[in-house]
matplotlib code that plots the C-alpha trace (Angstrom):
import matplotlib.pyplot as plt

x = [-4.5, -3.0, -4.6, -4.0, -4.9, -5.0, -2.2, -2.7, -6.3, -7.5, -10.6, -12.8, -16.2, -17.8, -20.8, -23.5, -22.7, -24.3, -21.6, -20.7, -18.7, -18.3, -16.1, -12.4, -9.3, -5.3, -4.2, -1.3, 0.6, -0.4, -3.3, -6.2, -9.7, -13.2, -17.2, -19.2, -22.8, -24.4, -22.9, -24.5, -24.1, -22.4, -18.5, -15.2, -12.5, -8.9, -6.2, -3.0, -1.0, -2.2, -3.2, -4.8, -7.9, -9.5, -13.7, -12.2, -15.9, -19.4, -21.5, -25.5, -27.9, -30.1, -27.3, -25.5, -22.1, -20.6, -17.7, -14.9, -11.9, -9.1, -7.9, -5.0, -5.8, -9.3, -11.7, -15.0, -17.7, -20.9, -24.0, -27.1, -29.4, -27.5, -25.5, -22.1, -19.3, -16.2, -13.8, -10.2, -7.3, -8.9, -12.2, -14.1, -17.0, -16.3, -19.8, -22.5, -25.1, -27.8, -26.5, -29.7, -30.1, -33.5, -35.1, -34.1, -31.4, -28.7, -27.6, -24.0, -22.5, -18.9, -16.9, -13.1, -11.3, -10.2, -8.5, -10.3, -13.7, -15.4, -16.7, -19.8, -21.6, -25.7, -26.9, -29.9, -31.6, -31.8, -32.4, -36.0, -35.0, -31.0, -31.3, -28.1, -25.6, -22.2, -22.3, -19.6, -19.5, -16.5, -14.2, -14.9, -18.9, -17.1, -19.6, -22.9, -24.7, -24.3, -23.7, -25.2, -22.2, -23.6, -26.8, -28.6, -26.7, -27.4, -27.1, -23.5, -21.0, -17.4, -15.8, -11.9, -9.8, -6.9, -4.9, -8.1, -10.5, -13.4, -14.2, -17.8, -18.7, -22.9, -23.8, -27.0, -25.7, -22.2, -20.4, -17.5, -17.8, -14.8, -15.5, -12.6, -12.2, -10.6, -8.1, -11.1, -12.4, -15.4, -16.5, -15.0, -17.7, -15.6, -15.1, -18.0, -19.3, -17.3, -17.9, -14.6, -15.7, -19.0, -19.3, -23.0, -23.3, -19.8, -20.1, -22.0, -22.5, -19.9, -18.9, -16.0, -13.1, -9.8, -7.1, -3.3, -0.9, 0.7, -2.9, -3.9, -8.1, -9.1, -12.5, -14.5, -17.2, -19.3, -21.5, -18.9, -16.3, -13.4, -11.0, -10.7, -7.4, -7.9, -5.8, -7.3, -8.6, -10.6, -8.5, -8.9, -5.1, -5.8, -8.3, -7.8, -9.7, -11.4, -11.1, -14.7, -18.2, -20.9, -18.3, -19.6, -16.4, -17.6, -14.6, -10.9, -8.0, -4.6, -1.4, 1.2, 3.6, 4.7, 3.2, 0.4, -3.9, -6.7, -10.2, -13.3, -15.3, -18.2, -20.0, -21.5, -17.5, -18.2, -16.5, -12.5, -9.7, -7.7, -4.0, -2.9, 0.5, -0.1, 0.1, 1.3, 4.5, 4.1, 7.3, 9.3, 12.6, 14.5, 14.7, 15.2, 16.8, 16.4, 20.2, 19.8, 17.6, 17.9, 21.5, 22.8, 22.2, 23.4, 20.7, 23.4, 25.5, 22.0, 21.3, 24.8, 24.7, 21.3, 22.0, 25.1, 22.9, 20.3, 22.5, 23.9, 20.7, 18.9, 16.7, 15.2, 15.7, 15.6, 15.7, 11.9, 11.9, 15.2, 12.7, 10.5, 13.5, 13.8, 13.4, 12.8, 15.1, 17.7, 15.4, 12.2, 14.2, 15.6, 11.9, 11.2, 13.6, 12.9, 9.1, 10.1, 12.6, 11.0, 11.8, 11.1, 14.5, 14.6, 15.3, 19.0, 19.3, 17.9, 20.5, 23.5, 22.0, 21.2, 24.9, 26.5, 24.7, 25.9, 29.4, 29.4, 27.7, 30.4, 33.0, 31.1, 30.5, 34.7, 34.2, 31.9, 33.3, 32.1, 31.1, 28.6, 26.1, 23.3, 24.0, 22.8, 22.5, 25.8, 24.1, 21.2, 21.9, 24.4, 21.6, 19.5, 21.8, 22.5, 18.9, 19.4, 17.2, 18.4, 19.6, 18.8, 19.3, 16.9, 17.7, 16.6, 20.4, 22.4, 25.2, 24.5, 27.1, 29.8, 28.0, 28.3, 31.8, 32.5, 30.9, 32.8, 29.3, 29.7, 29.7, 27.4, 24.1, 22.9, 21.1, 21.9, 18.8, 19.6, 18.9, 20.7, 18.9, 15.3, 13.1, 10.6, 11.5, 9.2, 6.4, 6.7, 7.5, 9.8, 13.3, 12.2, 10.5, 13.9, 15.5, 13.3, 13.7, 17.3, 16.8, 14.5, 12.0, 8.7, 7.4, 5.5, 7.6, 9.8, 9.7, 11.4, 12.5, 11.9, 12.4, 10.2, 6.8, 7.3, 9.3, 6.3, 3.6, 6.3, 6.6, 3.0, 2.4, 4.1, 2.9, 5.4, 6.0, 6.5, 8.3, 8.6, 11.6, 12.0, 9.5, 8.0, 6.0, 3.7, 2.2, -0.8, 0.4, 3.0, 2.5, 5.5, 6.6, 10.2, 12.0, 15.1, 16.4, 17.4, 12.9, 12.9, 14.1, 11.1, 9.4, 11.6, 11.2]
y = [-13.9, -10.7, -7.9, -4.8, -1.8, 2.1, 3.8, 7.8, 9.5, 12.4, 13.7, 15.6, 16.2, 15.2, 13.2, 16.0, 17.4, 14.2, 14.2, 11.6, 10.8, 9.1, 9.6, 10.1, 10.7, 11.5, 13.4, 13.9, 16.0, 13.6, 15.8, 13.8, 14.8, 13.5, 14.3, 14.7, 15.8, 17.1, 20.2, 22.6, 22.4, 19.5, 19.4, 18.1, 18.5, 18.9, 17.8, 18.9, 16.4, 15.0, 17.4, 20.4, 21.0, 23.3, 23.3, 22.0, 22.9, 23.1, 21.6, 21.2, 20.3, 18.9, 15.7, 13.3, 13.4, 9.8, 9.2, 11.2, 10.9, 13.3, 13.1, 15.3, 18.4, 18.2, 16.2, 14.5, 14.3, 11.8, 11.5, 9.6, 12.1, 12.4, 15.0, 15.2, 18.2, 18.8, 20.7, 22.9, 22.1, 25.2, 24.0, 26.0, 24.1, 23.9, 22.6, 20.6, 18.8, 15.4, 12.4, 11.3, 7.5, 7.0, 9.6, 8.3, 9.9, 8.1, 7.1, 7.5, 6.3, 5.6, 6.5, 5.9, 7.0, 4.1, 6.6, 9.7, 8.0, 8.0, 4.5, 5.0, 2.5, 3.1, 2.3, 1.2, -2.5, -5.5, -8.8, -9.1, -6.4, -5.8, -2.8, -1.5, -0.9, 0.5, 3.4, 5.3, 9.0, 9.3, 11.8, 12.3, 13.5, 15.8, 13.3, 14.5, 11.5, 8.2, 4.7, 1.8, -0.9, -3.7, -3.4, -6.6, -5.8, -5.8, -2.1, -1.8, 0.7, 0.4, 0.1, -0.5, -1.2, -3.1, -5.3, -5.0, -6.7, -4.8, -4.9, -4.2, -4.5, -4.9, -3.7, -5.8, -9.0, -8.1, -9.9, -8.7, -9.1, -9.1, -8.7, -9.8, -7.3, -7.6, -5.2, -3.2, -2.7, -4.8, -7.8, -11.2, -13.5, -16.8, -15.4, -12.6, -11.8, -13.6, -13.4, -14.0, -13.0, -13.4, -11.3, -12.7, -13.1, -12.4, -8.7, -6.2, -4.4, -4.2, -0.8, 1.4, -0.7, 0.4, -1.1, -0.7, -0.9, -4.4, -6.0, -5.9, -5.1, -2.7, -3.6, -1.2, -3.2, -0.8, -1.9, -4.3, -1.2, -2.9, -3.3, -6.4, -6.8, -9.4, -10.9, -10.2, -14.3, -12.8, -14.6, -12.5, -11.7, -9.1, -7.3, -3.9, -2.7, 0.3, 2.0, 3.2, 2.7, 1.9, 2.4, 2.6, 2.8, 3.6, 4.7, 4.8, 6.1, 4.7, 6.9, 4.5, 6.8, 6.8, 3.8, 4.5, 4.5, 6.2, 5.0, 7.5, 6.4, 7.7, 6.5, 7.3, 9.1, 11.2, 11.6, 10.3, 9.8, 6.7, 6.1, 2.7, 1.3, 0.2, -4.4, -6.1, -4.8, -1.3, 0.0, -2.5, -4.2, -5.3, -4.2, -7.0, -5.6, -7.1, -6.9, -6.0, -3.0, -2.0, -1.9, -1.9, -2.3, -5.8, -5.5, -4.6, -7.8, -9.9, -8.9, -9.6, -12.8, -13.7, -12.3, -14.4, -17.4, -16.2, -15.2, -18.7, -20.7, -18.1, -17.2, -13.5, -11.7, -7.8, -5.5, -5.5, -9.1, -8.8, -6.7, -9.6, -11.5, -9.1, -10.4, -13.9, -17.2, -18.1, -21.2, -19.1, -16.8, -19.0, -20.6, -16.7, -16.6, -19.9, -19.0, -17.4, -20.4, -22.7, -26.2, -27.5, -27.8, -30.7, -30.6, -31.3, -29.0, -26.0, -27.2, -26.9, -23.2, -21.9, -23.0, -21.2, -18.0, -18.1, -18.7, -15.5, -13.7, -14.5, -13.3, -10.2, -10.1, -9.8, -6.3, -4.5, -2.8, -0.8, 2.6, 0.1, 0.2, 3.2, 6.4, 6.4, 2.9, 2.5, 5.4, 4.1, 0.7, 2.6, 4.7, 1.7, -0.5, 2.5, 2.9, -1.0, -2.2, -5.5, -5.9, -8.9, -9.3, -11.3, -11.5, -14.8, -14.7, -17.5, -14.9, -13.3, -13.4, -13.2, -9.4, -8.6, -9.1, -7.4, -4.4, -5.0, -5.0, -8.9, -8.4, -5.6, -7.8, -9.8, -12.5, -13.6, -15.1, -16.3, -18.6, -21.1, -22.0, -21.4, -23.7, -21.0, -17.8, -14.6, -14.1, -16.9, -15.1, -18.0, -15.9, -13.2, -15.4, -17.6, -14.1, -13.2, -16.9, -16.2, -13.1, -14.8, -11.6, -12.2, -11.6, -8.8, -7.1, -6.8, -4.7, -5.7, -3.0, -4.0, -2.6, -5.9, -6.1, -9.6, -8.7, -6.6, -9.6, -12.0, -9.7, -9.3, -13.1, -13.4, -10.8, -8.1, -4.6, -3.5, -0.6, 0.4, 1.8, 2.2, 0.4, -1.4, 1.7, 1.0, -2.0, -1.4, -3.4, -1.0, -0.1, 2.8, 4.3, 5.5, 8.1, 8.1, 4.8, 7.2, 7.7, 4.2, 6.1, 8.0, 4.1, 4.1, 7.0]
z = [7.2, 8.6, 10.6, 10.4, 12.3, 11.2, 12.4, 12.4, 12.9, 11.8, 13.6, 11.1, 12.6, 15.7, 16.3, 16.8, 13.7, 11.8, 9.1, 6.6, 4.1, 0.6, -2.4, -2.3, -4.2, -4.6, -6.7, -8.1, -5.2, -2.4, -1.5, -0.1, -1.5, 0.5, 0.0, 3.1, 3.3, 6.7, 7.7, 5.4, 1.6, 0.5, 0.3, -0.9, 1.5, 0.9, 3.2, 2.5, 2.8, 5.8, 8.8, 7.2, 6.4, 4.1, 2.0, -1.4, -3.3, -2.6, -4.1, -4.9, -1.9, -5.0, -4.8, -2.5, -4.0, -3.5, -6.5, -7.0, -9.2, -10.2, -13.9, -15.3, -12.8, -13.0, -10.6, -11.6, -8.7, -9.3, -7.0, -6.3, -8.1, -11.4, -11.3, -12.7, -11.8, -13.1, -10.8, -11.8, -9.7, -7.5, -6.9, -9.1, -10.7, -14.6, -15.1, -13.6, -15.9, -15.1, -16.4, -18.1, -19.7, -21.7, -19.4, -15.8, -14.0, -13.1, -9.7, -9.9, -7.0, -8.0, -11.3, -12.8, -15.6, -18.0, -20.9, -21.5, -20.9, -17.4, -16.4, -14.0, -11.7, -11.9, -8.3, -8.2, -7.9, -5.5, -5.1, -7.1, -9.4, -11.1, -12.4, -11.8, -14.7, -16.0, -17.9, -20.1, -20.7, -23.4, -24.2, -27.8, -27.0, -23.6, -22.0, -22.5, -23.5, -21.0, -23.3, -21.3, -21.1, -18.7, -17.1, -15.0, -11.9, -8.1, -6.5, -8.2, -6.3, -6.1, -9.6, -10.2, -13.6, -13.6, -16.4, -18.8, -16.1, -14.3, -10.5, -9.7, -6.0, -5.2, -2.6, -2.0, -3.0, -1.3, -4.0, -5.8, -9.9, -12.2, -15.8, -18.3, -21.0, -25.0, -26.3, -27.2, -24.1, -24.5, -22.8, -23.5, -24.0, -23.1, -19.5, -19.0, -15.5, -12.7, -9.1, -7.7, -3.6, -1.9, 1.6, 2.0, 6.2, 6.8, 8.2, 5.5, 2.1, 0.2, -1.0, -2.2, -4.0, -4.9, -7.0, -6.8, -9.8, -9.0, -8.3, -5.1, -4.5, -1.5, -0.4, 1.7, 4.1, 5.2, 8.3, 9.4, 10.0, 7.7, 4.7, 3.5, 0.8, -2.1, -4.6, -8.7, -8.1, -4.6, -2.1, 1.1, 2.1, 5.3, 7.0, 7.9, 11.0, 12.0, 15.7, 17.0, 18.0, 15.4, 12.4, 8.5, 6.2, 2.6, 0.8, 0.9, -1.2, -1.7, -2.3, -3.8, -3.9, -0.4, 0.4, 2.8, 2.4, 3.7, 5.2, 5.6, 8.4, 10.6, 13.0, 16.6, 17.0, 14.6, 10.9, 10.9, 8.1, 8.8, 8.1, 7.4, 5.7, 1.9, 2.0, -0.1, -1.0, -2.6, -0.8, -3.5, -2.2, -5.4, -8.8, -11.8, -14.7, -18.0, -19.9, -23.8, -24.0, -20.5, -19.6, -22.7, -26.2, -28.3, -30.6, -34.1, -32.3, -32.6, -36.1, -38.2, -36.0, -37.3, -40.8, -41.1, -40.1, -42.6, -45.7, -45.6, -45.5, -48.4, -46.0, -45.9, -42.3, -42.3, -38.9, -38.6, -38.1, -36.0, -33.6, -33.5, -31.5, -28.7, -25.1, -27.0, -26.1, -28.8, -30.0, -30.3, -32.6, -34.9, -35.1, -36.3, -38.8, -40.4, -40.6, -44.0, -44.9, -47.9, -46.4, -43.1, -40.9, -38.7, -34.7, -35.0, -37.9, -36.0, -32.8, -35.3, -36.4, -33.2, -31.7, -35.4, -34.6, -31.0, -32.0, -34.1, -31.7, -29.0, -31.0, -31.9, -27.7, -27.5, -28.9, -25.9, -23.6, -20.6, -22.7, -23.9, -20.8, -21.6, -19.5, -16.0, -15.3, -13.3, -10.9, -10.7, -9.4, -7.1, -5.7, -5.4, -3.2, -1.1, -0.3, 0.7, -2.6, -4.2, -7.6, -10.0, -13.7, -15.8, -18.9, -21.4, -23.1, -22.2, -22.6, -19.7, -17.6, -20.5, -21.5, -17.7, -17.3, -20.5, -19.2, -15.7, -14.4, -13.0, -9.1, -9.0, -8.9, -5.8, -8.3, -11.9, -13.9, -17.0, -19.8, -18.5, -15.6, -17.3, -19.3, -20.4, -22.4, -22.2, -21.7, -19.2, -15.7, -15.1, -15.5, -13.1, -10.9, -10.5, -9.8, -7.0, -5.4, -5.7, -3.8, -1.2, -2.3, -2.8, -6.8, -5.3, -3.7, -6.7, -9.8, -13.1, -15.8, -19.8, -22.8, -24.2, -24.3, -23.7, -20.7, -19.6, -20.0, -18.4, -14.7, -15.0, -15.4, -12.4, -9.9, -10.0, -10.6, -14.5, -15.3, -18.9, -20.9, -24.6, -27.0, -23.7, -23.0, -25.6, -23.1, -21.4, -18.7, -17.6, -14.6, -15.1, -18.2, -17.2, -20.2, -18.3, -16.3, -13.3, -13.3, -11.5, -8.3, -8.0, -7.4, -4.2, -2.5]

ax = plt.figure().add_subplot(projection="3d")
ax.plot(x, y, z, "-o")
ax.set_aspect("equal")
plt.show()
């Protein structure tokens, strides 16, 4: 397992002053946001980006602020007593209210947004009595009322979201719970509550959790003055460790962006941020580019290929089930097209078809020529082989490489994955996954660009980055929605 230690500090308060600190946030500027309590009212601080500090807000002394969370230029602040503020982008308090639930204030100790709706952790319970809970204040009521979610848990605090599953650390317990979720956002009943990591005797209450985009699980443990960095299964990959006498470290943020976190800690040296580099392969060394959608466009090519194949065999195909066939494997779309066929076709039969259509297709191919690939893409790989980033196509066509030096775009790749050395079409991750091994890159240290839903499940499937262009977008499991291919630098700046 790998160590790692903090490498900048930033010395907020000192010892006498009795300061600590809780919640924390990005936001969208890099500007680092933290709650302490001890020196006068409570606080959010800003840090700007990194050495300057300013008072963010004040806030109640009636509360121990302990979540925050910025959402589209606002911030949401939870505490211990109940109460909930919303903050402008210039710290002025919007509104402040109790979050009440059948007449007990809740003890909000950490909060996320999952849509419009703020997901809360109710902190109370132990042992003897789980009386902890998840609530949701939604958007559509401007979250006045709190709807219980899950209650019968342990002194919940962290909460994270990622790929429809829920991360709950307890604190008491110190286990970490995922909760699988439908495409509805409620709780599937095959899978339900699942502890995946259990910190009981191995160095303290668990408590603030973050969650990067490509999966990886930050895990505050408070008394034992650490970060402990999970896979989504709760295999413990590295510990981060924390510099100083008698350290607590309750929360931490992540800026993926440029590729670095930050730990609040405070202890008998007083109240510190800590710098640390981002694990686990946020700062992304190759790109893998799906072909048809993505570099270029053979969809009309596809369709009078198929139609040909269909006309002739009476069968109906129109260009809503063409879309069907995108980022699918020649064999899983002729097993589309024949779902409307009125007799069944037998193995050999379906060979013949699939090698017809392919034969049309090919000649249809002849006609591309470079003004084919999409605007931008040529730069783009340019930019990102300058920057030292490897390049990879993979692409389910068999036709791959044909397309490519069509488009005189043959040599510019460092890896070719194709459907000729795959057994598994999309959503299988097994094209990109051959890519990466080609590249000697790990899967996630690698992000792929689709235009496929399919293409999205398939990178996810297999641990990597998944950045969305055209009718991909509409995934939930994007991690990026790109409008413009030249976007995907922004991932590698």
């Amino acid at each position: 397992m790998n160590l790692i230690s903090a490498k900048e500090y930033l010395h907020l308060y000192d010892s006498e002053k009795h300061v600590s600190g809780e919640g924390t946030c990005f936001d969208g500027k890099g500007n680092f946001y933290c709650c302490v309590m001890g020196d006068g009212f409570p606080k959010i601080l800003k840090i700007d980006p990194w050495k300057n500090v300013s008072v963010f807000c004040e806030l109640s002394t009636d509360d121990i602020p302990c979540g925050l969370i910025e959402h589209q230029g606002r911030f949401c602040c939870c505490g211990l007593n109940g109460i909930l503020y919303v903050i402008d982008e210039e710290g002025t308090i919007l509104f402040k209210k109790e979050s009440l639930y059948q007449n007990r204030k809740l003890k909000m100790n950490d909060l996320i947004f999952i849509e419009d709706d703020i997901y809360l952790t109710d902190f109370r319970g132990d042992f003897l009595h789980p009386d902890g809970g998840i609530f949701i204040l939604k958007a559509e009521d401007n979250y006045e009322k709190p709807h219980l979610f899950l209650d019968g848990l342990c002194s919940p605090n962290g909460i994270a979201f990622h790929e429809n599953d829920l991360f709950i650390s307890e604190t008491t317990r110190a286990d970490l719970l995922r909760i699988s979720l439908d495409e509805d956002l409620q709780i599937k009943e095959e899978f339900g509550i699942m502890p995946i990591y259990s910190n009981v005797g191995k160095g303290g209450a668990l408590d603030s959790i973050k969650m990067s985009k490509n999966g990886f699980l930050y895990q505050a443990v408070m008394a034992a003055g650490k970060v402990i960095i999970l896979d989504r299964e709760g295999l413990e990959l590295a510990e981060i460790h924390v510099e100083g006498k008698n350290r607590m470290t309750p929360n931490l943020a992540l800026n993926e962006k440029e590729g670095y976190g930050l730990i609040l800690a405070f202890g008998t040296d007083g109240l510190d941020l800590m710098k640390f580099e981002i694990e686990g392969g946020f700062k992304m060394k190759a790109a893998i580019f799906d072909l048809d959608g993505v570099i270029l466009s053979t969809d009309d090519l596809h369709y009078e290929a198929w139609k040909k194949i269909a006309d002739q065999e009476g069968i109906y195909f129109d260009r809503e089930i063409n879309n069907r066939l995108r980022g699918v494997s020649r064999m899983a779309s002729l097993e589309i097209i024949l779902e409307n066929a009125d007799r069944e076709y037998s193995l050999e039969e379906k060979e013949k078809l699939a090698e017809e259509k392919n034969g049309y297709y090919r000649e249809l191919l002849k006609t591309i020529t470079p003004d084919a690939v999409f605007d931008g893409v040529r730069e783009t790989i340019d930019a990102l082989k300058k920057k030292g980033i490897r390049v990879a196509i993979g692409s389910s066509s068999k036709n791959t490489k044909f397309i490519l030096k069509q488009i005189g775009m043959l040599e510019e790749f460092d890896a070719i994955s194709d459907g000729n050395n795959i057994t598994h079409s999309k959503p299988d991750p097994e094209v990109f996954l051959k890519a990466a091994e080609m590249l000697d890159i790990e899967p996630e240290d690698c992000v792929v660009i689709e235009d496929a839903i399919a293409g999205i499940e398939a990178a996810k499937a297999g641990k990597m980055r998944a950045a969305a262009v055209g009718d991909a977008r509409k995934s939930k499991l994007a991690d990026d929605c790109l409008d413009d291919i030249r976007d995907l630098l922004n991932l590698f700046d």
